[in-house]
N, C-alpha and C positions, 0 to 999 in steps of 0.2 A: 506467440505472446513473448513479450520481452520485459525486463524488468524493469523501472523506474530508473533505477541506479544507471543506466544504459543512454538516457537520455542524456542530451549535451549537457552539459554543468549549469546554463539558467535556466535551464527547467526541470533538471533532475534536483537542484538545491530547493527549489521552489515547493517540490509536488513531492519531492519525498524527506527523509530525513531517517533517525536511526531510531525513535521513538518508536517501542512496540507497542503492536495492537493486537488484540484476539477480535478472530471471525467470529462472528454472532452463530452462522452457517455450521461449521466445521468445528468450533470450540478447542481453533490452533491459534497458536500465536506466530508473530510475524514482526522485522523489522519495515519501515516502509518503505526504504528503498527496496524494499523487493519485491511491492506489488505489484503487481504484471498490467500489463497493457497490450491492445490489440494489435496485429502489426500493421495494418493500414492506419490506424489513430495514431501509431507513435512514426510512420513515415512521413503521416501528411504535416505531425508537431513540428519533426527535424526539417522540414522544408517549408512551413510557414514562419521558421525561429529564420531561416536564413533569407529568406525575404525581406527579414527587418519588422517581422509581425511583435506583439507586444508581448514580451514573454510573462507579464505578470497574465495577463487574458487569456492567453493559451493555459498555464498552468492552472487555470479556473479551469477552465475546461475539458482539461486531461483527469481531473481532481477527479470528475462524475464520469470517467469509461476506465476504471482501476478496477480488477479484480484479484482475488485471494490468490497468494501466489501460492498454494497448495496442490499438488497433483491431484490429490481425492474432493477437494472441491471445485478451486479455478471459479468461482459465483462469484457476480457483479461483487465488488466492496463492499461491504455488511461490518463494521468494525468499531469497536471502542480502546481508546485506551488504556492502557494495561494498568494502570492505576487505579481505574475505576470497577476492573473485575477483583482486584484485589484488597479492593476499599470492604466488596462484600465477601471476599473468601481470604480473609489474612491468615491462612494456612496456606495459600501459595507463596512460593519464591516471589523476592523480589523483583529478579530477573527472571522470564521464564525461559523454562527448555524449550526451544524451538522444534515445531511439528509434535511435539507432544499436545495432547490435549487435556485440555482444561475446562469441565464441564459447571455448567451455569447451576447448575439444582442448588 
């Protein structure tokens, strides 16, 4: 697995960014350039990007094979915005600690 951020620059801008999200899964939080990707899916990206393939298409398509960059989960991408866990728990941080968790109840 490799991270987003790893992917050449029009498709790492595209598919990731620094907006955190928390795992539905895990109940971690995460920037997304660090969601992970599989290494066959992120070899066959960097060599349909160099073909001259459409990088906005591919990054649709890498969007749906992202999963949790977590050790203890690593599950398909399950994720919401960190603004929206926080809209119903405003006793989190604004910014969360990374790999700490953050439960939904």
């Amino acid at each position: 697995m490799k991270p987003v951020r790893d992917l050449p620059s029009a498709l790492s801008e595209r598919v990731g960014g620094q907006e955190y999200l928390w795992c539905r899964r895990c109940s971690r939080t995460f920037v997304l350039d660090e969601a992970m990707l599989d290494d066959a899916s992120f070899v066959k990206a960097v060599a349909l990007l160099e073909q001259q393939s459409d990088a906005g298409r591919l990054s649709n398509a890498l969007a749906g094979r992202l999963h949790c960059p977590h050790t203890k989960c690593g599950a398909p991408l399950d994720a919401v915005p960190w603004g929206l866990v926080r809209a119903e728990h405003p006793e989190y941080p604004e910014e969360p600690v990374p790999g700490q968790e953050y439960p939904a109840e």
